[in-house]
Each structure stands twice: as C-alpha cells, then as structure tokens.
MDTraj code that builds the backbone (N, CA, C; nanometers):
import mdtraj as md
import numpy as np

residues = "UNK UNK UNK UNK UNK UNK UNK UNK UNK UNK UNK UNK UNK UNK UNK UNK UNK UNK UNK UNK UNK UNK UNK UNK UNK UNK UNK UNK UNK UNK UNK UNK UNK UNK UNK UNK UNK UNK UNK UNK UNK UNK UNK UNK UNK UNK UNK UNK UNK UNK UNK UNK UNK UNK UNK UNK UNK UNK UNK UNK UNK UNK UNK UNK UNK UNK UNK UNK UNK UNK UNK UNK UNK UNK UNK UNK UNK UNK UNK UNK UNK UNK UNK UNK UNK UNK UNK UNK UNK UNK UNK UNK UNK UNK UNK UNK UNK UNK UNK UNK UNK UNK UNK UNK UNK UNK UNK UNK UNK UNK UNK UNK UNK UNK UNK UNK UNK UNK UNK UNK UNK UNK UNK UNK UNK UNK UNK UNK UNK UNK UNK UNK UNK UNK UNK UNK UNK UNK UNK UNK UNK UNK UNK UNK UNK UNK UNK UNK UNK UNK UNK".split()
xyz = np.array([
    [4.2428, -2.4428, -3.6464],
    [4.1052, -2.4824, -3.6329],
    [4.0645, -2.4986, -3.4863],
    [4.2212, -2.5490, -3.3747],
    [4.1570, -2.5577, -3.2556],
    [4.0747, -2.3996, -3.1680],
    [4.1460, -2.3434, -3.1919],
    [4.1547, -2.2218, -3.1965],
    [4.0018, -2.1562, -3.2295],
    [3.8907, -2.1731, -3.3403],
    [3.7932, -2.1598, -3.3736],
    [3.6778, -2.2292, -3.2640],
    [3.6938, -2.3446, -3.2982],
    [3.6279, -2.4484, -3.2139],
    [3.6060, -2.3862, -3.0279],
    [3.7358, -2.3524, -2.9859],
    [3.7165, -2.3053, -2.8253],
    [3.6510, -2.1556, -2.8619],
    [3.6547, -2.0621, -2.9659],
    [3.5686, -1.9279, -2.9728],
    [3.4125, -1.9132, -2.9132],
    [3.3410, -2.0250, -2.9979],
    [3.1908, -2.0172, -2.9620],
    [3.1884, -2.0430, -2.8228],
    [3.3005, -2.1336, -2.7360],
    [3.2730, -2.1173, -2.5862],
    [3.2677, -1.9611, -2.4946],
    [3.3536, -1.8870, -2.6073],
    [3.3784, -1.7533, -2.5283],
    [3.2490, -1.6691, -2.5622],
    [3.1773, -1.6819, -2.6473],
    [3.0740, -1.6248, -2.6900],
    [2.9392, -1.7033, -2.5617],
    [2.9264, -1.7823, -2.5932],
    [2.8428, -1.8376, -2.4979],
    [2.8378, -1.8111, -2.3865],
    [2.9389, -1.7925, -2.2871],
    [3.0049, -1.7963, -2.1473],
    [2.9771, -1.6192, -2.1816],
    [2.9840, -1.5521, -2.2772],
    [2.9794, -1.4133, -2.2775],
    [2.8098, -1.3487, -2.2315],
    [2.7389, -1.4296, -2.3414],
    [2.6071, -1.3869, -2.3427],
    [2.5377, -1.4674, -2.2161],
    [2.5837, -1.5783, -2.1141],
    [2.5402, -1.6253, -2.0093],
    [2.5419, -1.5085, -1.9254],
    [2.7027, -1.4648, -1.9187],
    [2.7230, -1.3732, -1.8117],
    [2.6127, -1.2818, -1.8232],
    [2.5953, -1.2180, -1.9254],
    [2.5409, -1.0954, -1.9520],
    [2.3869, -1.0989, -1.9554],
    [2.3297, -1.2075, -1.9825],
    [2.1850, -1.3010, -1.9741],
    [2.1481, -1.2929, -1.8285],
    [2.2007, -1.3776, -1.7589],
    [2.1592, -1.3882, -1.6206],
    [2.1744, -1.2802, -1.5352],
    [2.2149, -1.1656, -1.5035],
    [2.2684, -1.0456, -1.4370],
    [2.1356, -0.9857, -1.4932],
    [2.0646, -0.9597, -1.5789],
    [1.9674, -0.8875, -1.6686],
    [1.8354, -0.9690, -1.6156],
    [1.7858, -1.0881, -1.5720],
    [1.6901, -1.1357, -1.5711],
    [1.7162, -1.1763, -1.4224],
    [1.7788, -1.1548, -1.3462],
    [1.7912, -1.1703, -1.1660],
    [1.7507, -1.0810, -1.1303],
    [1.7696, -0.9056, -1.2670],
    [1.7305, -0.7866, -1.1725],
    [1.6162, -0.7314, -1.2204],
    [1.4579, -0.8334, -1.2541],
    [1.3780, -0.7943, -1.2999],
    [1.2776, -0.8182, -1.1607],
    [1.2109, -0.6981, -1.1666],
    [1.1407, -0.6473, -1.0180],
    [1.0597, -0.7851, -1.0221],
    [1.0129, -0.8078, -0.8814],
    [0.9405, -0.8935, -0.8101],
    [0.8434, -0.7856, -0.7150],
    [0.7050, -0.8878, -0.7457],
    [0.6306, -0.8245, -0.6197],
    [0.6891, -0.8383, -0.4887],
    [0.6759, -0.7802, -0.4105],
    [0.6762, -0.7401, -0.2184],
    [0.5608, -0.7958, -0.1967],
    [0.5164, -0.8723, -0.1049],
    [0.4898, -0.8712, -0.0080],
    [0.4674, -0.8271, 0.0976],
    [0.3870, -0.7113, 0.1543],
    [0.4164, -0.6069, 0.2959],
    [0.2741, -0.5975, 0.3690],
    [0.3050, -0.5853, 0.4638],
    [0.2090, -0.6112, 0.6000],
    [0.2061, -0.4858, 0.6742],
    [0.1076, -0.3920, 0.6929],
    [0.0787, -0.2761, 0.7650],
    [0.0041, -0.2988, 0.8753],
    [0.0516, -0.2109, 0.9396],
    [-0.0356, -0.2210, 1.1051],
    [-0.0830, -0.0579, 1.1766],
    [-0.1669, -0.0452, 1.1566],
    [-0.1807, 0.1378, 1.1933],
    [-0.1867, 0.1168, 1.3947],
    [-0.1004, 0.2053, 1.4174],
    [-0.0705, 0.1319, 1.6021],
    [-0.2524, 0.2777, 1.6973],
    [-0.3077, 0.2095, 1.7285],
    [-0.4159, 0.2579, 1.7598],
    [-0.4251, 0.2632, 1.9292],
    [-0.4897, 0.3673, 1.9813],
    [-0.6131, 0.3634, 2.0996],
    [-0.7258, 0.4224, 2.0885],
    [-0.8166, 0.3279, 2.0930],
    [-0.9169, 0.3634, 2.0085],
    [-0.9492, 0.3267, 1.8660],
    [-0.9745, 0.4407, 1.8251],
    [-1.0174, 0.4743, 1.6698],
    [-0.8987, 0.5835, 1.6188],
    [-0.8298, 0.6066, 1.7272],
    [-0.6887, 0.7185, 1.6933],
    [-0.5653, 0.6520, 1.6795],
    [-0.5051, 0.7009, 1.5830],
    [-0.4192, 0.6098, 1.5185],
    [-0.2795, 0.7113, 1.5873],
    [-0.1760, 0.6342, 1.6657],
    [-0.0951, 0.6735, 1.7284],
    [0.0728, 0.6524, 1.6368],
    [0.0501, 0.5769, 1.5939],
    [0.1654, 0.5180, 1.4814],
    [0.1866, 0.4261, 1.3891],
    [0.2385, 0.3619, 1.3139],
    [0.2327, 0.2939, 1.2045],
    [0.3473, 0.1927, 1.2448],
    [0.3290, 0.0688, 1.1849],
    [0.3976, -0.0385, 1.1274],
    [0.4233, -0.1400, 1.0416],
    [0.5341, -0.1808, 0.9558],
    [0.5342, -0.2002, 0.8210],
    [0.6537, -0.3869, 0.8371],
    [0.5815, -0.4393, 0.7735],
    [0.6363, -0.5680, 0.8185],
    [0.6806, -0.6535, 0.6557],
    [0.8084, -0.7012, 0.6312],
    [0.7897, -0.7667, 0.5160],
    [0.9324, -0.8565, 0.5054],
    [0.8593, -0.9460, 0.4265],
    [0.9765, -1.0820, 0.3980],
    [1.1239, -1.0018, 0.3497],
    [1.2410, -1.0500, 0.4533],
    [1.3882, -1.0805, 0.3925],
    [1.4196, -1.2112, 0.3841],
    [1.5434, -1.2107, 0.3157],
    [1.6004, -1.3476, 0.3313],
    [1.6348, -1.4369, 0.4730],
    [1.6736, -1.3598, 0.5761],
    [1.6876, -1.3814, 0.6743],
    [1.5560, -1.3888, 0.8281],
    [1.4520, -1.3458, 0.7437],
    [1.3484, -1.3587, 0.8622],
    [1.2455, -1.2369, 0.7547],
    [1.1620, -1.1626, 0.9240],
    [1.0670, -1.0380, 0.8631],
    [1.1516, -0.8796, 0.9011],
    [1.1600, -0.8090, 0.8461],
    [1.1842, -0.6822, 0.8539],
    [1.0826, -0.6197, 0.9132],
    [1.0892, -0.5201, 1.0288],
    [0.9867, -0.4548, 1.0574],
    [1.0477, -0.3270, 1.0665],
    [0.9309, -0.1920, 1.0430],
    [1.0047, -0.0251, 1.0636],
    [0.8552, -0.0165, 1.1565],
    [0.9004, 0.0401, 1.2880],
    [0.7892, 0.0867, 1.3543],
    [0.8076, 0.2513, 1.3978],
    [0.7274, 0.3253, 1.3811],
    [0.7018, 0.4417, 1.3826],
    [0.6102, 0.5138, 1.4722],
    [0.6223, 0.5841, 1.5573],
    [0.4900, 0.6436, 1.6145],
    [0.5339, 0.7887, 1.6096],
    [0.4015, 0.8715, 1.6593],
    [0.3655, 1.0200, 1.5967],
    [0.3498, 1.0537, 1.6908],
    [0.2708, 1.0324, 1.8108],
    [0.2049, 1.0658, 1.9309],
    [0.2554, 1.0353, 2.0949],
    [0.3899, 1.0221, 2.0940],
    [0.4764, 0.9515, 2.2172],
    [0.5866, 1.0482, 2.2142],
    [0.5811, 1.1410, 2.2080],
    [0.7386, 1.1972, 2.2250],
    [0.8335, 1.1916, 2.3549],
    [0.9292, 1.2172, 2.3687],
    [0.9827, 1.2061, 2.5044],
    [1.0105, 1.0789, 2.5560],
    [1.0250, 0.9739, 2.4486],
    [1.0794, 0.8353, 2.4600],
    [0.9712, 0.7726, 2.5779],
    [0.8501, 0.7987, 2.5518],
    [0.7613, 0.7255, 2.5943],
    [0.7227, 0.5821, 2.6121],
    [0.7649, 0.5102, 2.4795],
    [0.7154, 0.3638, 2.4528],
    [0.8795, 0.3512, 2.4923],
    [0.8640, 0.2014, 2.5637],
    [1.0032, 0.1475, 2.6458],
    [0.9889, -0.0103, 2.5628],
    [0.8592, -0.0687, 2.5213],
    [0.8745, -0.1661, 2.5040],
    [0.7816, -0.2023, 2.3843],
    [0.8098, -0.2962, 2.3024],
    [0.7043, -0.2790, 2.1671],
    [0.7399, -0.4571, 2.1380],
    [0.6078, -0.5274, 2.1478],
    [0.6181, -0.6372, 2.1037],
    [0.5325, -0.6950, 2.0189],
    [0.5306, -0.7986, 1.9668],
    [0.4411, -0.9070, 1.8412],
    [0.3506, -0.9906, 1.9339],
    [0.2755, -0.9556, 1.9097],
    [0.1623, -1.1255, 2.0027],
    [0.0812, -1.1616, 1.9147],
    [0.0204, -1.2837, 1.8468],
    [-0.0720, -1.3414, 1.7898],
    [-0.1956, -1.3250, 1.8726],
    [-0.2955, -1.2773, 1.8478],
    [-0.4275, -1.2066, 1.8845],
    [-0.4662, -1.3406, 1.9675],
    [-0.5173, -1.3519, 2.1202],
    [-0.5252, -1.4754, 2.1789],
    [-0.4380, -1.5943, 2.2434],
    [-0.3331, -1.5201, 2.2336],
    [-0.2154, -1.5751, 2.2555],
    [-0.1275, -1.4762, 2.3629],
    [-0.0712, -1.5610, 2.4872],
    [0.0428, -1.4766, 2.5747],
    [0.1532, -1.4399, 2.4954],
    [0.2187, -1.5488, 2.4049],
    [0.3274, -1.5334, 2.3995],
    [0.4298, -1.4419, 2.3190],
    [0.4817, -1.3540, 2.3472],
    [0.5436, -1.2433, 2.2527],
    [0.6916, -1.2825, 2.2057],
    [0.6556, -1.2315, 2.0554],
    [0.8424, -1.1560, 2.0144],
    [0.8685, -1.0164, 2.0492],
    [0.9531, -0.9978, 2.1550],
    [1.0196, -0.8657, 2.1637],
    [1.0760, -0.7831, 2.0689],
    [1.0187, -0.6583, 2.0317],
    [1.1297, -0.5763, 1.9531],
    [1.2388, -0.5391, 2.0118],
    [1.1829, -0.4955, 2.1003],
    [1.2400, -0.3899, 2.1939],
    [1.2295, -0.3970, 2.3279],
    [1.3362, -0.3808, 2.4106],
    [1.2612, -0.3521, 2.5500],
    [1.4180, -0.2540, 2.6610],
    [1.3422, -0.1841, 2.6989],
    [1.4625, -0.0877, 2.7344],
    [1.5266, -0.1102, 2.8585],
    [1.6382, -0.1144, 2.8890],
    [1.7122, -0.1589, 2.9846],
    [1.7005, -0.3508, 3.0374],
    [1.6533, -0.3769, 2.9310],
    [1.6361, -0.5411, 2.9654],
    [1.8006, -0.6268, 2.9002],
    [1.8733, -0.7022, 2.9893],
    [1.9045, -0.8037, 2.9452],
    [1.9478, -0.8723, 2.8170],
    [1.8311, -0.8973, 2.7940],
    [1.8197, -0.9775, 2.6958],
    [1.7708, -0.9299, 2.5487],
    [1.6998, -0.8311, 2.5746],
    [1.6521, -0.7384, 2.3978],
    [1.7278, -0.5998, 2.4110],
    [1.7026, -0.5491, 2.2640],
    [1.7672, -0.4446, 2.2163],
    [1.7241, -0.3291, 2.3428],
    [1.7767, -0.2033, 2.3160],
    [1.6757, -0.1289, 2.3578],
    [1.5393, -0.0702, 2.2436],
    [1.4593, 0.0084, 2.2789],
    [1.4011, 0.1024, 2.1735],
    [1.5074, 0.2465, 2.1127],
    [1.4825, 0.2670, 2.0054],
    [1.5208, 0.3934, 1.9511],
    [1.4489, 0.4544, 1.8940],
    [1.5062, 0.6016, 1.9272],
    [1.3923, 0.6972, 1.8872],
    [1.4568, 0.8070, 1.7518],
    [1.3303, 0.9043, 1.7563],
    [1.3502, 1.0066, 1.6314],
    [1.4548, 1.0820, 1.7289],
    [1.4431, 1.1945, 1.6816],
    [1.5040, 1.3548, 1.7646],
    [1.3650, 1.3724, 1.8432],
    [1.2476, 1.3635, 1.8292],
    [1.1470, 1.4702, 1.9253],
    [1.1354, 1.3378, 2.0249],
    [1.1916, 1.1939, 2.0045],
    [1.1726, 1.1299, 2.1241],
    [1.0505, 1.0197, 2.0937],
    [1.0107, 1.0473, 1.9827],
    [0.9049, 0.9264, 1.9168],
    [0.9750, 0.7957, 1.8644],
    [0.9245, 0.7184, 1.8932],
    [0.9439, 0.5787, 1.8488],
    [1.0218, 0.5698, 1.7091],
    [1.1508, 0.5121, 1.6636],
    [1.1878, 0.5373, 1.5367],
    [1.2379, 0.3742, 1.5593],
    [1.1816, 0.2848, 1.4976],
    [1.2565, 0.1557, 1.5311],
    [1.2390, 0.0618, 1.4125],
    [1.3374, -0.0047, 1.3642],
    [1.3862, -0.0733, 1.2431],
    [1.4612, -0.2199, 1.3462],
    [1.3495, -0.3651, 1.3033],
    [1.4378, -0.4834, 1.3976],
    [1.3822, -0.5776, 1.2623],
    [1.4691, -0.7120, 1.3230],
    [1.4618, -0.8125, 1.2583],
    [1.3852, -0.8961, 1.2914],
    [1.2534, -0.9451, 1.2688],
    [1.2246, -1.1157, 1.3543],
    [1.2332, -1.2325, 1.2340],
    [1.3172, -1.3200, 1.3376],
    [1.4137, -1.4370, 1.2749],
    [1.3908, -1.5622, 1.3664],
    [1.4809, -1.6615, 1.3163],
    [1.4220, -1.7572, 1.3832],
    [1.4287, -1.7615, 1.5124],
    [1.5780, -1.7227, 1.5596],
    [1.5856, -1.7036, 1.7354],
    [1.4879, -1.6092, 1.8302],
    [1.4435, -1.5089, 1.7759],
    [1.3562, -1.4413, 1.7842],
    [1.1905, -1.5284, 1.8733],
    [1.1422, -1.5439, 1.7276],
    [1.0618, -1.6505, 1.7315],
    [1.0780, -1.7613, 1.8517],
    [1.2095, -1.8175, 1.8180],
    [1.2409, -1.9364, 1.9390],
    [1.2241, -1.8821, 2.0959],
    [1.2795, -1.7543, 2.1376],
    [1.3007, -1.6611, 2.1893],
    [1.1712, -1.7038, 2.2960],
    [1.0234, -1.6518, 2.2028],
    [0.9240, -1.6284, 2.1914],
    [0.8273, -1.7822, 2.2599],
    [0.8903, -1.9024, 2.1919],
    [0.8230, -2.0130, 2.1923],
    [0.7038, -2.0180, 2.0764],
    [0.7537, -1.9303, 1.9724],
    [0.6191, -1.9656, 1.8493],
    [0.7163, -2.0277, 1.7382],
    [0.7224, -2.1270, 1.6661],
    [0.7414, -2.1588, 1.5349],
    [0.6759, -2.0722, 1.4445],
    [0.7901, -2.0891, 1.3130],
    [0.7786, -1.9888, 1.1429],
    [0.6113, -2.0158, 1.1230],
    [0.6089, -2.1381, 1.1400],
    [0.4266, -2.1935, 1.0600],
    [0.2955, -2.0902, 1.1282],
    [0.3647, -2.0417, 1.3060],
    [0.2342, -1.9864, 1.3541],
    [0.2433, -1.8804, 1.3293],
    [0.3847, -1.8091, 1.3150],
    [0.3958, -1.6860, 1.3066],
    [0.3482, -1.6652, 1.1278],
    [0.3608, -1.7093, 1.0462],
    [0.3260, -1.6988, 0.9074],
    [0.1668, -1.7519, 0.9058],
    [0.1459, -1.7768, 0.9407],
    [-0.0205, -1.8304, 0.9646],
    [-0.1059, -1.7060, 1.0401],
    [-0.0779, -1.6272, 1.1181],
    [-0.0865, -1.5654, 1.2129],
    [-0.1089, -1.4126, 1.1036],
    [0.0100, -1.4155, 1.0391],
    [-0.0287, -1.2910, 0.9349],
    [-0.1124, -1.3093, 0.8245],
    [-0.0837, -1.4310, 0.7674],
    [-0.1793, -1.4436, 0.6666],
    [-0.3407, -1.3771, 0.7089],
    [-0.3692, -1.4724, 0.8455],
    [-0.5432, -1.4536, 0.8924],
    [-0.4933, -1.2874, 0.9544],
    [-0.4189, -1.2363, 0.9221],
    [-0.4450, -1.1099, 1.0198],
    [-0.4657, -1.0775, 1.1142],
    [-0.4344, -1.1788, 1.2233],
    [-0.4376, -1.1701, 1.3767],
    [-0.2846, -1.1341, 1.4441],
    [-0.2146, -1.1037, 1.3506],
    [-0.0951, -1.0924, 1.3997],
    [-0.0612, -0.9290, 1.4593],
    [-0.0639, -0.9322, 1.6206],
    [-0.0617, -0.7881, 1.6797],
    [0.0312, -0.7003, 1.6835],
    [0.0997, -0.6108, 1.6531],
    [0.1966, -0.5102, 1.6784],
    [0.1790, -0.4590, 1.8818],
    [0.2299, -0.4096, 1.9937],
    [0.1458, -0.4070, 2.1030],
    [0.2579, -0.2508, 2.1666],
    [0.2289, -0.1635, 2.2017],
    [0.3623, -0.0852, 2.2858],
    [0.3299, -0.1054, 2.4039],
    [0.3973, -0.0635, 2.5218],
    [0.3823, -0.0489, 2.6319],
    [0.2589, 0.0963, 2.6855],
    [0.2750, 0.1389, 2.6150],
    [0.1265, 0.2437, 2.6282],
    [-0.0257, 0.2112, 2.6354],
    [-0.0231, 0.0593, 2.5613],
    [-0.1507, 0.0481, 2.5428],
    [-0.2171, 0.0219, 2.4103],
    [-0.1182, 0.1101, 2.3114],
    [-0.1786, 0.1249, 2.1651],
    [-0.1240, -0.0224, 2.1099],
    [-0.2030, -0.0241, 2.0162],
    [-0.1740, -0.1920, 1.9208],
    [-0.2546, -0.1763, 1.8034],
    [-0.2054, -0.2560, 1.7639],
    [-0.2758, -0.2955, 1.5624],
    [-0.2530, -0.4160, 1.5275],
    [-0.3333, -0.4636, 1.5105],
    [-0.2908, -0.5567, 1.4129],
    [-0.2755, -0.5616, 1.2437],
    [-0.1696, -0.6151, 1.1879],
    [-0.0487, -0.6596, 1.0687],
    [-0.1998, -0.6883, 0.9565],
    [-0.2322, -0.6166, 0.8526],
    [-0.3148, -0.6767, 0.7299],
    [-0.1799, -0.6341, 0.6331],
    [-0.2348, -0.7007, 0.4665],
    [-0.1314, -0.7264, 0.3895],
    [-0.2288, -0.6179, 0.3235],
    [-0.0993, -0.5053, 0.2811],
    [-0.1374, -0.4409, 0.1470],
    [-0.0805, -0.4351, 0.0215],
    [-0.0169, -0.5752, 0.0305],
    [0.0564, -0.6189, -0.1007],
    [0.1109, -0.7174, -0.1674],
])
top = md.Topology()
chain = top.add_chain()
for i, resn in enumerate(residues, 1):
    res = top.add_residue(resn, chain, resSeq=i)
    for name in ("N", "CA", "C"):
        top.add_atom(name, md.element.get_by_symbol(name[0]), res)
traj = md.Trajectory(xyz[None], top)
C-alpha cells in the first residue's frame, strides 16, 4: 500500500514538470522602440531598441555611410548634454564601431546599468525619456532620430 500512496507523487511531479515548460513558452508581447537616423527629411539609417533582462538591446544600422564613416554613435535625451556611448572608435574607454562589408554602420550594443552610470543618467530618466519619445539616437555625422515605440 506504501508503494501506491508515493505513486500519485510521481504523477503530480510528472504533469508539473510538463505543465510549467508549456506555459513559460507562451509568446509575450515585445516591447520595441524605432528610430529612423535622419538629415533632414532623408533617412540615413535605422535603429531598433528593446527590453532584455540585462538592460536595452540596441541594432543600429545605416545605409548611407560607407567606408566606415560614423566613428561614434551615441544616446542623448533631447535637451540634455549627457550621453550613453555606443560606440566610439579608438577611445579608451568604449567599444569601437563595427561595420557591414561596404563599411556601413552594422552595430549590435547593450545599454545597462554601467552604461547609464557611465553616462550620469539613472534607469527612471532613461525609461522616462523613451516613453515621452525624446530619447535621441546621434552619429558623429550629424544624422539623429529620435526612439518612438512601435510596439
């Protein structure tokens, strides 16, 4: 009888396992933040911004810079000095930029909290900052966009 009695634990502990694995991998909306990188009214490249566990993911892209043109690509809150660096080439202290093959901007970074700290902005301004959509993408060329949510 003891024997019976410990069964329904194996059944239970069976259909948990198999329960929870099934309902962890049911899609969730995204969250994502686009930035079309502009001079002008001409749109020079794109950028795509969205929540990880560890901070924001960004992929920045440009079309119109070949020949490793952009050296430096940073975040500024519209009205504000203070930047997060993506990138900055031959500096110290940040990554460099990377490019495609024709020499255009191909760049995939993290901003996290050191980042941010980096920067002198706290999570609250930088998340506040996108919400209102003042949050700038900037290259060293000139071109910039600012971050709206299309999702």
């Amino acid at each position: 009888m003891e024997r019976l009695k410990g069964g329904w634990l194996f059944w239970v502990m069976l259909l948990v396992s198999v329960a929870l694995p099934a309902s962890a991998g049911q899609l969730q909306k995204k969250i994502l933040f686009q930035a079309q990188i502009k001079v002008g009214a001409v749109a020079k490249g794109g950028s795509i911004l969205q929540p990880v566990k560890t901070g924001w993911d960004t992929s920045t892209k440009t079309w119109a810079y070949p020949g490793q043109v952009v050296t430096r690509v940073n975040l500024r809150i519209d009205g504000d000095s203070r930047q997060v660096v993506l990138c900055e080439n031959g500096s110290p202290t940040y990554d460099d930029c990377t490019y495609a093959a024709d020499g255009n901007l191909d760049l995939d970074a993290l901003v996290n909290g050191t980042s941010l700290f980096l920067a002198g902005i706290n999570g609250g301004e930088f998340n506040t900052a996108l919400v209102n959509e003042v949050l700038l993408i900037e290259l060293n060329t000139g071109a910039a966009g600012n971050y709206v949510r299309i999702h």
